[in-house]
C-alpha positions as CSV (number, residue, x, y, z in Angstrom):
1,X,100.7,275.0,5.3
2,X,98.1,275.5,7.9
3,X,97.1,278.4,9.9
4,X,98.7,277.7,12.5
5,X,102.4,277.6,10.7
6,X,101.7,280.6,7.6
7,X,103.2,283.8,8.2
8,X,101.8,286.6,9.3
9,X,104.7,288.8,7.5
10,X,103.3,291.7,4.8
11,X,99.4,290.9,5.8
12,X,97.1,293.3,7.3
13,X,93.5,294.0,8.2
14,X,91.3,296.0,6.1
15,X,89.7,298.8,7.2
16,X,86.7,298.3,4.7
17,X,85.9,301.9,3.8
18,X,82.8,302.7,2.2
19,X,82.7,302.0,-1.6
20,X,82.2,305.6,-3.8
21,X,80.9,304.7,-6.8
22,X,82.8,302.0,-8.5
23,X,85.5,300.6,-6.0
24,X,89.1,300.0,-6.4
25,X,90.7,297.2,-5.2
26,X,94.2,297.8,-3.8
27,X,97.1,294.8,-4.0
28,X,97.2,292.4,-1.2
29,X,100.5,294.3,0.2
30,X,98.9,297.4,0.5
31,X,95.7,296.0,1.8
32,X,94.3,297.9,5.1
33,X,93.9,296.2,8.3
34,X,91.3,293.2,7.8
35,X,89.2,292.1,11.5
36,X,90.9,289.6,13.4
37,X,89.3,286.3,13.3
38,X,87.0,286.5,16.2
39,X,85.3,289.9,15.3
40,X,82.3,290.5,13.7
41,X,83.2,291.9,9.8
42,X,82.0,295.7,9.3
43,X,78.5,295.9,7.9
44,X,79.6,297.2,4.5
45,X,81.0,293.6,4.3
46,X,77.9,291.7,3.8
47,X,78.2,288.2,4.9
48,X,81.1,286.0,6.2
49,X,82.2,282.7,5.7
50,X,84.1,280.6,8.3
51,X,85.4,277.2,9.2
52,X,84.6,274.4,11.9
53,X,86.9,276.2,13.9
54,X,84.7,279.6,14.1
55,X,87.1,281.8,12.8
56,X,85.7,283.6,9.5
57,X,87.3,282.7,5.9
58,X,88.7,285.1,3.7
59,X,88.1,285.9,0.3
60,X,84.1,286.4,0.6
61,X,83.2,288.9,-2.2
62,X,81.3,291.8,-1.0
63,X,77.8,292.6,-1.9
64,X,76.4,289.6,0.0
65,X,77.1,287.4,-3.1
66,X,77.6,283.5,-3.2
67,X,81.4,282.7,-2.9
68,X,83.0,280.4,-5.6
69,X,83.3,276.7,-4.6
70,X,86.7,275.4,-4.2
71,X,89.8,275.7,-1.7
72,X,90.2,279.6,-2.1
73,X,87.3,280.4,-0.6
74,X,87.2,277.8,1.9
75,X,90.3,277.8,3.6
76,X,91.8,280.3,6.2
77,X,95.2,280.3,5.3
78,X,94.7,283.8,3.5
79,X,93.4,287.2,4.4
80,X,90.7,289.3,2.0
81,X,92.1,291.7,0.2
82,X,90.1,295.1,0.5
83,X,87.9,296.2,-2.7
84,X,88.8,300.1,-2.8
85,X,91.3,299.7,-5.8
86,X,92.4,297.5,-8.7
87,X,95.3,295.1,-9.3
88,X,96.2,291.3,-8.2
89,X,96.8,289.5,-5.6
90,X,98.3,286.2,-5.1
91,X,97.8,283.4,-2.7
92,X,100.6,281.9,-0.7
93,X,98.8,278.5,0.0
94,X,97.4,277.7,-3.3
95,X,99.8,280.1,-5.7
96,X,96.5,281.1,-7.4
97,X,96.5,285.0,-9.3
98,X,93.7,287.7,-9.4
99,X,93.6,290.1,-11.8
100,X,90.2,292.1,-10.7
101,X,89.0,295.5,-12.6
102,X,86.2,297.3,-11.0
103,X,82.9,295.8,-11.7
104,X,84.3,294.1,-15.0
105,X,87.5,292.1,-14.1
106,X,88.4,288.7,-15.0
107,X,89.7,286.2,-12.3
108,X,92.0,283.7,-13.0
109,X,93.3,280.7,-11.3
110,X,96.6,279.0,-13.2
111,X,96.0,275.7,-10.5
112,X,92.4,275.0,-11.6
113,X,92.1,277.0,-14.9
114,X,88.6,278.7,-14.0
115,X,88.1,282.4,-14.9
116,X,85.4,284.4,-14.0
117,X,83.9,287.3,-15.6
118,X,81.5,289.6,-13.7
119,X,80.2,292.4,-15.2
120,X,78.9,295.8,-13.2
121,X,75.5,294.6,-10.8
122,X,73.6,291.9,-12.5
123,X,76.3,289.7,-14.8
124,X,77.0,286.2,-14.4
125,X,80.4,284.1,-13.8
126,X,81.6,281.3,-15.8
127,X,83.0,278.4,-14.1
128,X,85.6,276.3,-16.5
129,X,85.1,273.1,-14.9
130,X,85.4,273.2,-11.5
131,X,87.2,274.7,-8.8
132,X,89.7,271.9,-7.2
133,X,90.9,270.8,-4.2
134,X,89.3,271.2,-0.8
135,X,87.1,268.5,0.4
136,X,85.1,267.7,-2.5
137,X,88.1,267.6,-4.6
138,X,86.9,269.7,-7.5
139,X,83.6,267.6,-8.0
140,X,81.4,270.1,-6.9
141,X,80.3,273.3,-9.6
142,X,78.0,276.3,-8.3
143,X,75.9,278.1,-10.4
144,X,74.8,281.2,-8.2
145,X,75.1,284.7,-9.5
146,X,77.5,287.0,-7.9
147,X,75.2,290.1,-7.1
148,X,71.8,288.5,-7.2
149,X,71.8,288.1,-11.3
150,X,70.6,285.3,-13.2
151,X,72.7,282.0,-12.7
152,X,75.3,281.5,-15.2
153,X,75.3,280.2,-18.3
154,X,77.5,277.4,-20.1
155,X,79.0,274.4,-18.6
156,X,78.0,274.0,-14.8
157,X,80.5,271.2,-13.7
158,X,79.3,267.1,-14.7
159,X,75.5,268.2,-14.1
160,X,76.0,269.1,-18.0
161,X,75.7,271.9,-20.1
162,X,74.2,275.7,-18.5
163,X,70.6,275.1,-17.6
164,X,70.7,271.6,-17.8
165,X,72.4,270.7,-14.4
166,X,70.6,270.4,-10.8
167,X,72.3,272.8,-8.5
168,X,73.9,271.2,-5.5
169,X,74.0,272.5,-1.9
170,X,76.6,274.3,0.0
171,X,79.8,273.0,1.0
172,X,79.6,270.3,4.1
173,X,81.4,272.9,6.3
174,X,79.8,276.0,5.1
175,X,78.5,278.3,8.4
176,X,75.8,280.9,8.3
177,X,76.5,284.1,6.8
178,X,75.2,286.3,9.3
179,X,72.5,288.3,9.5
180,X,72.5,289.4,6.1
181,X,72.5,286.3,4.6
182,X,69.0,284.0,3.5
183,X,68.2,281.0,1.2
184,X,67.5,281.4,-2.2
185,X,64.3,283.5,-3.5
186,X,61.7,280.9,-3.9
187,X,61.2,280.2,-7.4
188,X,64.7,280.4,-8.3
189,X,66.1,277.6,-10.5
190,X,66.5,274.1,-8.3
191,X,64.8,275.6,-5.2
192,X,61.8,274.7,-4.2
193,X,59.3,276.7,-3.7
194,X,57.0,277.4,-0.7
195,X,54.6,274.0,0.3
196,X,51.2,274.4,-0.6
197,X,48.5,273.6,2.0
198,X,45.6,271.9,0.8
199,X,42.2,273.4,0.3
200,X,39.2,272.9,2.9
201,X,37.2,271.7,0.1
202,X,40.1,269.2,-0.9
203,X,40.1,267.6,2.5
204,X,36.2,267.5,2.8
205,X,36.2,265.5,0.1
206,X,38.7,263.4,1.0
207,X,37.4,263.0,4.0
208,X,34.0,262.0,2.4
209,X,35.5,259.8,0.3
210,X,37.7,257.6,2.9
211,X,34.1,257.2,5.0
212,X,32.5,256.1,1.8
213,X,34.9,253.8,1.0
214,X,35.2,252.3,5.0
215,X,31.4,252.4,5.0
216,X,31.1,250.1,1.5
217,X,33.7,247.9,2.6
218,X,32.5,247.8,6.7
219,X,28.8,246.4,4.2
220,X,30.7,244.0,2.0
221,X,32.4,242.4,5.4
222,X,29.5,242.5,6.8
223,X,27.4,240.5,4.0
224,X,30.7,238.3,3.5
225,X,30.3,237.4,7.7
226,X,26.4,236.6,7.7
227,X,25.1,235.6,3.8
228,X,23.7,232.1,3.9
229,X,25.7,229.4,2.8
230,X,24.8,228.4,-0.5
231,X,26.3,225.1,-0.8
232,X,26.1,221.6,0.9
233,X,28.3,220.9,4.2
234,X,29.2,217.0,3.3
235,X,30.5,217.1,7.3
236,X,27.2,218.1,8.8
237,X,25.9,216.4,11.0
238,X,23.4,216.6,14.5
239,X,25.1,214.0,16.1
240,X,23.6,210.9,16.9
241,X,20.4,210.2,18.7
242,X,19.7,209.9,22.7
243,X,19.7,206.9,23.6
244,X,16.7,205.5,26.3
245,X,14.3,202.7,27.0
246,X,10.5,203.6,25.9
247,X,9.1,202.0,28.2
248,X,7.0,204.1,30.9
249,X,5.2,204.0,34.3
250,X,2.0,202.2,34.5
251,X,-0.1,204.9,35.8
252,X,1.5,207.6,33.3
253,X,-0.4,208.5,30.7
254,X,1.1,206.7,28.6
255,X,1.3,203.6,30.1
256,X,-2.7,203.7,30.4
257,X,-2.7,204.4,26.9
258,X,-0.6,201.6,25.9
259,X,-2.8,199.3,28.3
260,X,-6.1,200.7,26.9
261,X,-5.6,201.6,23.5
262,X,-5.6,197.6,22.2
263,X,-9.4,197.1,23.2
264,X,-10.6,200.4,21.7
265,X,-12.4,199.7,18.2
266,X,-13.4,202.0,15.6
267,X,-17.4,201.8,14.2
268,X,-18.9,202.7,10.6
269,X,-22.5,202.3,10.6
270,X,-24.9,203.2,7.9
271,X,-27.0,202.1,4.5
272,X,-26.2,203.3,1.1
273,X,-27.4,206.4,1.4
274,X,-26.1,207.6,5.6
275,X,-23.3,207.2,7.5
276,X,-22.1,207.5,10.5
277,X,-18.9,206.8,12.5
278,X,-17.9,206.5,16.1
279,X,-16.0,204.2,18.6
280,X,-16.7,201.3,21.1
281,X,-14.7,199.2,23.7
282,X,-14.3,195.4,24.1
283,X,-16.0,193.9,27.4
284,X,-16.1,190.4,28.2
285,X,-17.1,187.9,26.0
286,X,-16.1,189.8,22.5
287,X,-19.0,192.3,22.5
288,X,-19.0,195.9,21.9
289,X,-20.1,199.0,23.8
290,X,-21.1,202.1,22.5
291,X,-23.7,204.0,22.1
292,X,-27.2,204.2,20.4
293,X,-26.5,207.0,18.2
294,X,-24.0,205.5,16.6
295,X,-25.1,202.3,15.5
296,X,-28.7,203.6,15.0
297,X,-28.5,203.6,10.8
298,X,-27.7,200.1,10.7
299,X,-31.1,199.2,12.6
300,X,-32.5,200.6,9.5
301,X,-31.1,197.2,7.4
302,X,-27.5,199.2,6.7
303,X,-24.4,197.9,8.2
304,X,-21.8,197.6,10.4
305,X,-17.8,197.6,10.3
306,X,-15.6,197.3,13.3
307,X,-11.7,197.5,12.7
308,X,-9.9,197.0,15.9
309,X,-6.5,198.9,16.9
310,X,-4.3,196.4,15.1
311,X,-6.2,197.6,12.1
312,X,-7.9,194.6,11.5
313,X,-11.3,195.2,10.0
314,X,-14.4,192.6,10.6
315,X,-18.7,193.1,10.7
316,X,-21.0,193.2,13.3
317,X,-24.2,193.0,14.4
318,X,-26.8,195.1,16.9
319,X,-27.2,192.8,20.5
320,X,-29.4,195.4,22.2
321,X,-29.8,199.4,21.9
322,X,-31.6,201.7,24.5
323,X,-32.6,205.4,23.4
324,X,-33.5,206.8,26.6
325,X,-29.9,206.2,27.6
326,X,-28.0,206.2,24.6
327,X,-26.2,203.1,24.7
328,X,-25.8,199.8,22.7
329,X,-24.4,196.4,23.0
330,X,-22.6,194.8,19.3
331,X,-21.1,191.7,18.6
332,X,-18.2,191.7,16.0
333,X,-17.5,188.5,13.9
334,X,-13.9,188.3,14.9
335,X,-12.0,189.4,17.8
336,X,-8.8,189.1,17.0
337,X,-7.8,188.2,20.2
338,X,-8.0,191.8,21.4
339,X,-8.0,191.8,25.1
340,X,-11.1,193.2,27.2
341,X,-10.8,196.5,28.6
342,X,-11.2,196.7,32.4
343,X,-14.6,198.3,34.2
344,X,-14.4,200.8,36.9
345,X,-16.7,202.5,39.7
346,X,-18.1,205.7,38.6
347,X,-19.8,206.1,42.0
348,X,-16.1,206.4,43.2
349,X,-15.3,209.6,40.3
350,X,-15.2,212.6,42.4
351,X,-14.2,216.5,41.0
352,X,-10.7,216.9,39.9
353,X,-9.6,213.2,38.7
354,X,-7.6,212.6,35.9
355,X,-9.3,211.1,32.9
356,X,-7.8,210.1,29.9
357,X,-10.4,210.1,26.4
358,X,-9.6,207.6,23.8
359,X,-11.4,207.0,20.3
360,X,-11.7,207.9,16.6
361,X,-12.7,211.4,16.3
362,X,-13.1,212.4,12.4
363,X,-12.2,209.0,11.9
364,X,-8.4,208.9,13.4
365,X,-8.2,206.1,14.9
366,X,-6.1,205.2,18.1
367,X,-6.6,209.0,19.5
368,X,-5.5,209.7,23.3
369,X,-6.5,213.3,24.9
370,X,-6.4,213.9,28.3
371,X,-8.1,216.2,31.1
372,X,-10.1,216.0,34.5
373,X,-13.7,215.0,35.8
374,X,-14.7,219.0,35.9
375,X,-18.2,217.7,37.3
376,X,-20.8,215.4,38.2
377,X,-24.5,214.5,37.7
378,X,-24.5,217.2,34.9
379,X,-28.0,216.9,33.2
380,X,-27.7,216.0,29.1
381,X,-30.1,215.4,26.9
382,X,-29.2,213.8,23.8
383,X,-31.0,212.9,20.5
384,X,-32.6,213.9,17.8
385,X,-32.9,217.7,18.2
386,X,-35.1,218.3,15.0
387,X,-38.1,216.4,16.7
388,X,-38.2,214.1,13.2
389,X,-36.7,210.9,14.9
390,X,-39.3,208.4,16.4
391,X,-36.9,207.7,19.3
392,X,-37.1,209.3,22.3
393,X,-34.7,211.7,23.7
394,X,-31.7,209.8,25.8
395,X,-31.6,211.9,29.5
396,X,-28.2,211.2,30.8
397,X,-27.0,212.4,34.6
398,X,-23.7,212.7,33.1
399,X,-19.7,213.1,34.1
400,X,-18.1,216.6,32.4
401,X,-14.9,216.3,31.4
402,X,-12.5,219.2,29.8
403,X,-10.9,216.2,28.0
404,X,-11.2,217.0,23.9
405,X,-14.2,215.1,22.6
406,X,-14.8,215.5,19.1
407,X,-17.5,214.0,16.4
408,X,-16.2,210.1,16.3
409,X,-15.3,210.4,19.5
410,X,-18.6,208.8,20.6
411,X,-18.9,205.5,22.5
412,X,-15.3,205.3,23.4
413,X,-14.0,204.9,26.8
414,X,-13.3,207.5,29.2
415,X,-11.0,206.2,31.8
416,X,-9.1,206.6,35.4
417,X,-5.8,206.6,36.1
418,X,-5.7,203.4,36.5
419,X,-7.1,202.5,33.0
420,X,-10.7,201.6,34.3
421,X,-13.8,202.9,32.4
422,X,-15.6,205.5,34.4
423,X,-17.8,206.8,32.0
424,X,-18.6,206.5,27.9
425,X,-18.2,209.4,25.7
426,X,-21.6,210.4,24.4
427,X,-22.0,214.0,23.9
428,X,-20.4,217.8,23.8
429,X,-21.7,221.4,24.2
430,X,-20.9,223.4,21.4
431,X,-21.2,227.0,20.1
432,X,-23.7,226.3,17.8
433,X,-24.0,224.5,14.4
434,X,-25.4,224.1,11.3
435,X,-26.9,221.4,8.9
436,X,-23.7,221.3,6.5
437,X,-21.4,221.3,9.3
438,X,-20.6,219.9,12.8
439,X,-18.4,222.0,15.8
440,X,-15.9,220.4,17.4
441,X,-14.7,220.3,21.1
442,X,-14.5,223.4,23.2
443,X,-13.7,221.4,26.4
444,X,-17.2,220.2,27.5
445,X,-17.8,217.1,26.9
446,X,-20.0,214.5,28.6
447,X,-20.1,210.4,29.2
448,X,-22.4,208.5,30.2
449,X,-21.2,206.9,33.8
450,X,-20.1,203.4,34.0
451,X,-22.5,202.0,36.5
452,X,-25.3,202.9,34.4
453,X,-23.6,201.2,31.5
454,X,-22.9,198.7,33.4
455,X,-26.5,198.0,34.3
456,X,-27.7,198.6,30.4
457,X,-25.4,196.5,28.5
458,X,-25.7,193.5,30.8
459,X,-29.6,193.8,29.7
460,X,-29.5,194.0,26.4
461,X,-26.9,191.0,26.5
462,X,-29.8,189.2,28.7
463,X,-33.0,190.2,27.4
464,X,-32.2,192.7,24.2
465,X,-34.1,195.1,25.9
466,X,-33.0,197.7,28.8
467,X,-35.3,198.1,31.8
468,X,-36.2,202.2,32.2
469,X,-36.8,202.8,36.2
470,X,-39.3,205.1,37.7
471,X,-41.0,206.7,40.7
472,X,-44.4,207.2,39.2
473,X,-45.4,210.2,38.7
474,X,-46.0,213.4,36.6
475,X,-43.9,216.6,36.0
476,X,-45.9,220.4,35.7
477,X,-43.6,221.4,32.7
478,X,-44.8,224.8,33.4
479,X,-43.2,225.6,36.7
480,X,-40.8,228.3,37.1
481,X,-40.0,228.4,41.2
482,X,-37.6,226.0,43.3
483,X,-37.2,222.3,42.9
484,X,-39.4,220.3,40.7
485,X,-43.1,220.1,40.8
486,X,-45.6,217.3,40.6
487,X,-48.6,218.2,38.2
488,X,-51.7,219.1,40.0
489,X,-54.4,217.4,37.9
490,X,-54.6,214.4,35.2
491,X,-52.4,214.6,31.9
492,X,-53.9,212.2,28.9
493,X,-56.0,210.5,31.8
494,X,-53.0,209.6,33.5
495,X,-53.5,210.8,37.5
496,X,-50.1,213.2,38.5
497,X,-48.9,210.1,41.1
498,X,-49.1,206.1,40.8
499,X,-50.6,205.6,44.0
500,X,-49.4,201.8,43.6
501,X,-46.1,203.4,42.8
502,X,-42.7,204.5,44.6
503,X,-44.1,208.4,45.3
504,X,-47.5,207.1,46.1
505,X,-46.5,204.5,48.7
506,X,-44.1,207.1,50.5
507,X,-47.0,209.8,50.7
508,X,-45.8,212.2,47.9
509,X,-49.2,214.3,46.2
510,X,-50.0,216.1,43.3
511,X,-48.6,219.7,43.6
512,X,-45.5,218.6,46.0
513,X,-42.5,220.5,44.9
514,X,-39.5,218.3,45.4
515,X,-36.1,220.0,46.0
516,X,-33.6,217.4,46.6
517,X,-32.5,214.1,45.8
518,X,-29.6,212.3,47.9
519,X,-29.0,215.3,49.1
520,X,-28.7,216.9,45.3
521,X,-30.7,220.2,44.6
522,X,-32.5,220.2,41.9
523,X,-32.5,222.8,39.4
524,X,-35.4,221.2,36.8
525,X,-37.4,218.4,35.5
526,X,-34.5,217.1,33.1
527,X,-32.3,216.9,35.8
528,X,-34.6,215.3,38.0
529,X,-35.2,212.5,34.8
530,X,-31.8,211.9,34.6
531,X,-30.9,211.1,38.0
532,X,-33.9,208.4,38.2
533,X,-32.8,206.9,34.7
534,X,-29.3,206.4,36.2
535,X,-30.5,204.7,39.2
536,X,-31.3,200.5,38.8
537,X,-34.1,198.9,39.4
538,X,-34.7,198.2,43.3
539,X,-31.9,201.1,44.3
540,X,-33.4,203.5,47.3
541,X,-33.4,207.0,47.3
542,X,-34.0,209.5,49.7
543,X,-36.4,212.7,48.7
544,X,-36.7,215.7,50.3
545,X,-40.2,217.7,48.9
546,X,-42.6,220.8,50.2
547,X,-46.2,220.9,51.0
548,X,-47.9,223.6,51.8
549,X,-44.6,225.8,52.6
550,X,-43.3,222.7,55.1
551,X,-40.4,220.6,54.3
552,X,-40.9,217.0,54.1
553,X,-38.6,213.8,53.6
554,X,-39.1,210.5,51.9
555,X,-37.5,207.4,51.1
556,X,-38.4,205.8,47.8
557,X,-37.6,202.6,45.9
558,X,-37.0,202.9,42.5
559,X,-39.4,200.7,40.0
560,X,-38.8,199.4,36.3
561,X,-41.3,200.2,33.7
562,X,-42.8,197.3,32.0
563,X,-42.3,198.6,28.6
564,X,-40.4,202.0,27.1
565,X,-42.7,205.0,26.6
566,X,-42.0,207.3,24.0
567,X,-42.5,210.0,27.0
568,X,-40.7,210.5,30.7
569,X,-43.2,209.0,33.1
């Protein structure tokens, strides 16, 4: 029956005295006044045990020890008998007998067949098999010692024999025990004991190790994301190429290139024993312009070889060639029907135009550079500098150009915008050199202007021979001052002015200094040499000279000499 519906007839409260000794236990009828469920147990109790319900269980033993699984512990249908005297005690629900002794007694149980034996302080109880009834139904076995002794031994419900089983919690409705009561000593058999925390020097190195092991694979990801790839890509590709016409404007550089480049021919000249290499132009009627120096070993009985820019390859021969101005006229066997190149103005070149150099230097053939006219009338004199050559020095009033000119570049055209020739490419100021070896461009070169070529190569076509025009008279190749000075006395019985010649006939006398020219100031003789040379025969020019520290003009016509002289007249 239930609490609720037992009878309350022959039970009373305990009055729990104090134990002397060993304590007696007294029957269950004589039993003193036990606490009403809602009080707290006296403190000689030790711990309590109650239901959901909150009312405390009886039949706790004393001492603070574990109570006995089963129903007779559990359920609250029965009051604790007190533990001042012996004897036994029955229970109404369950019909379960006691027979306790002090400190030694047996308890037996005729429904579940369990006896316990306890001995005085520090013995064990036996459990049969297990205690029955109650929730668990008489599945559950406890192994705890009764006053804080070792557990006990032998069978221990189905965990096996004593020893061998794994202890198994409190019942599901067990409540706390007061304030006497606390888990199991660590150590104790199936309790854990206390969680060990981990050393500083453990987690330092785990800590090092987990970075190591990021860091090596943060560097094979990386090497994984960026290494080369080794093999082929079949798929590859760069897509396909732009598509456009390649034709250009006329007055690019290109298209003057295109338009000039066919009449451009490449020169070897030499014997068996020298060589030399350089370029030309086509002019009208198949012959070739270029320039002295060039074709100046073949006048020795060597040869010439002219391969035009559709690298067809024929011989020439020397028309005309004039030292004193560095040019020469050639006539090649076979044309190919190459077209003539076109003739410009050079009196029209000013500072600043574009001009486009084309030729063979170090024999490549077909070579464009480009630049600007970066001055005029710029004195050159060009030759033989070792003094060993019997041909006199070439004295050119020529157009400087930062366009590249390079060895082989000599005797090609220099042109306009407009493809025209404005000048021919003749010479370049260099660095220095020496006799193994030759410098190369350092953006001063220098051609020969067009009108003066003009004027050569159509007499050397005519005659073979070019006219050389004059003033008549004689330089003092000693003075130092202003202008240009006529000698003051004779020089190899030559007087310092032709009086039947241009100077003489416009009242010009030895020791004049002359400073200008056209309005040009002269800085020297050479300069003043190479703007007669580029002048033709029968052209006027204006001179402005001093005498006797008064400025004086003149207008003068400018002569031909008869025949070359080895020297400037």
């Amino acid at each position: 029956m239930t609490d609720e519906t037992r009878p309350t007839e022959g039970r009373t409260t305990s009055d729990y005295p104090e134990p002397q000794g060993r304590p007696d236990f007294l029957p269950a009828d004589d039993s003193p006044e036990v606490p009403s469920p809602r009080q707290e147990p006296p403190a000689s109790f030790g711990t309590s045990w109650g239901d959901p319900s909150g009312r405390p269980i009886s039949g706790v033993p004393p001492y603070g020890g574990s109570p006995p699984s089963g129903p007779s512990y559990g359920a609250p249908s029965f009051t604790t008998p007190p533990f001042s005297a012996s004897g036994s005690y029955e229970s109404p629900s369950y019909g379960n007998s006691y027979e306790t002794s002090s400190y030694g007694s047996s308890y037996e149980s005729p429904s579940f067949g369990s006896s316990y034996e306890s001995p005085s302080y520090g013995s064990s109880y036996e459990s049969g098999t297990s205690f029955g009834g109650g929730p668990d139904n008489g599945t559950r076995a406890y192994e705890a010692p009764m006053f804080g002794g070792p557990p006990p031994s032998g069978p221990s419900g189905p965990s096996g024999p004593s020893g061998g089983g794994t202890p198994l919690p409190p019942p599901r409705q067990a409540l706390p025990m007061g304030t006497g009561w606390a888990p199991p000593p660590p150590g104790a058999q199936g309790v854990p004991g206390p969680r060990r925390i981990p050393s500083t020097a453990f987690l330092v190195s785990t800590a090092v190790a987990i970075a190591l092991v990021a860091s090596l694979f943060g560097s094979v990801g990386t090497y994984l994301l960026t290494k080369p790839s080794g093999g082929s890509d079949p798929s590859y590709s760069l897509g396909p190429l732009p598509t456009g016409a390649t034709n250009r404007e006329p007055g690019s550089v290109a298209g003057v290139a295109a338009r000039v480049l066919p009449s451009v021919v490449s020169i070897e000249a030499g014997t068996t024993t020298e060589g030399a290499t350089g370029s030309g132009f086509l002019i009208k009627n198949g012959y070739v312009v270029t320039n002295n120096h060039v074709v100046a070993l073949a006048a020795k009985g060597g040869e010439i070889r002219i391969m035009f820019n559709n690298r067809k390859t024929t011989s020439g021969r020397i028309v005309g060639r004039d030292p004193g101005s560095d040019l020469a006229v050639v006539k090649p066997e076979d044309t190919f029907g190459t077209p003539e190149i076109t003739l410009g103005n050079s009196d029209q070149v000013v500072v600043g135009d574009p001009v486009i150099a084309i030729g063979s230097p170090l024999g490549l053939t077909g070579t464009v550079t480009t630049g600007i006219v970066s001055s005029l009338n710029r004195p050159v004199i060009a030759g033989d500098e070792t003094g060993t050559s019997t041909e006199e020095p070439a004295y050119i009033s020529a157009i400087q150009t930062d366009a590249a000119i390079n060895p082989g570049n000599s005797g090609g055209p220099l042109v306009n915008g407009k493809g025209e020739v404005v000048g021919v490419n003749s010479a370049i100021a260099t660095l220095g050199r020496s006799e193994s070896s030759q410098s190369g461009s350092i953006g001063l070169g220098f051609a020969i202007p067009v009108n003066q070529t003009r004027r050569v190569a159509e007499e050397l076509i005519t005659t073979g021979k070019a006219k050389r025009p004059k003033i008549g008279i004689i330089l003092d190749k000693d003075y130092k001052g202003q202008g240009v000075k006529i000698a003051s006395g004779p020089s190899g019985g030559t007087q310092p002015v032709d009086a039947n010649g241009p100077a003489g006939k416009a009242g010009l006398k030895a020791g004049d200094v002359i400073l200008e020219i056209d309005g040009l100031t002269l800085q020297d003789g050479n300069e003043l040499i190479a703007l007669i040379r580029s002048k033709a025969p029968g052209s006027k020019i204006t001179i402005k000279y001093q005498r006797a520290g008064k400025d004086h003009t003149a207008t003068l016509t400018v002569v031909a000499e008869d025949e070359p002289t080895p020297t400037p007249s």
